[in-house]
N, C-alpha and C positions, 0 to 999 in steps of 0.2 A: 504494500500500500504506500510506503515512503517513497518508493521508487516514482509514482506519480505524482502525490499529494504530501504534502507537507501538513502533517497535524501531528500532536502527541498521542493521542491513541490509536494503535492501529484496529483494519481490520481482516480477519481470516476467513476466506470463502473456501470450501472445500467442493468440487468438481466432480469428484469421484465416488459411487458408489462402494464402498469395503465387501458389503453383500455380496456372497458370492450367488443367493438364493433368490438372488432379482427378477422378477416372470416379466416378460413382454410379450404383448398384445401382437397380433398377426398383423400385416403389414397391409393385406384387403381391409381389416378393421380401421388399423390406422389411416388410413385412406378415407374411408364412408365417415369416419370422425370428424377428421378434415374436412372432406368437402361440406359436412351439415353444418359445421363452425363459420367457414364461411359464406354459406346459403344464410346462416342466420344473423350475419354482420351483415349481410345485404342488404335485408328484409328490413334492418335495426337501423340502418342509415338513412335508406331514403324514407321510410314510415315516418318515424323518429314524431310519434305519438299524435294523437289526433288533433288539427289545426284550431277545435273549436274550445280542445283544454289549453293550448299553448293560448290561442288570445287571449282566455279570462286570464291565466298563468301573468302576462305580459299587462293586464290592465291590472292584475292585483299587485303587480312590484312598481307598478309607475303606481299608486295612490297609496301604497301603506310604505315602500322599500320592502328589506330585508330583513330589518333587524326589529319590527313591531308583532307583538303579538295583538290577533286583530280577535272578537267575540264572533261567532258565528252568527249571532240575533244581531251584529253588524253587522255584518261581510253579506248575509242575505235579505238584510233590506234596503229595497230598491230606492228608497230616496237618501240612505246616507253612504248604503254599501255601491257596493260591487250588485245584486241581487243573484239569483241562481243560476247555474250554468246551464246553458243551453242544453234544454231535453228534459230537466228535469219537470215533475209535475206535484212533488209536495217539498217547498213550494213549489209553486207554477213558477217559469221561468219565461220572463219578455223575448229571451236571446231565440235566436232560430237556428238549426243546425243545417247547414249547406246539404244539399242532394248527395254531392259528392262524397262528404262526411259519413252518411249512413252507408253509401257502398262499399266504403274503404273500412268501413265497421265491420261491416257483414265480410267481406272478402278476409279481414285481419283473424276475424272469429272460428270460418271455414279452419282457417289454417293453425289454429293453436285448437281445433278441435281434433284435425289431423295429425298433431304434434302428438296430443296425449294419447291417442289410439295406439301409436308405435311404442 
């Protein structure tokens, strides 16, 4: 570690397994691992959660910030709050949830129903 960095404490990474009893996984396995890992960073990137929780998300840190803790009998009344997130029905919610929103629900749902099948 000195040989890079200069600090008083060093530190020890060990690389090696001692194990001589270490099992690994098949190489087809490792593979279908792989590729689901990155099918599901795919999925994770462009999804990257539904547009109608990012806006309230995005109107609850422009009027409270970060660091406030808000009352929910705030946060859902519609004349001091935020009111309730689009979709919701107790309460009722003014907000409207885009066409596109619910197919990208329903499509999101299909496939994390798919998920837990396997």
């Amino acid at each position: 570690m000195k040989k890079y960095c200069h600090t008083k404490n060093s530190l020890q990474i060990d690389l090696k397994l001692e194990n001589d009893n270490f099992k690994s996984i098949e190489l087809d396995l490792a593979n279908q691992v792989k590729e689901s890992i990155n099918f599901l960073a795919a999925i994770a990137s462009q999804q990257n959660g539904f547009p109608h929780i990012r806006e309230y998300h995005n109107e609850f840190l422009d009027k409270y910030g970060v660091d406030r803790e808000v009352s929910i009998q705030e946060l859902l009344d519609e004349n001091i709050g935020l009111g309730a997130l689009a979709g919701y029905k107790y309460p009722q919610s003014y907000r409207k949830i885009q066409k596109n929103v619910k197919k990208n629900e329903k499509i999101l749902n299909i496939f994390l129903d798919k998920i837990m099948e396997c």
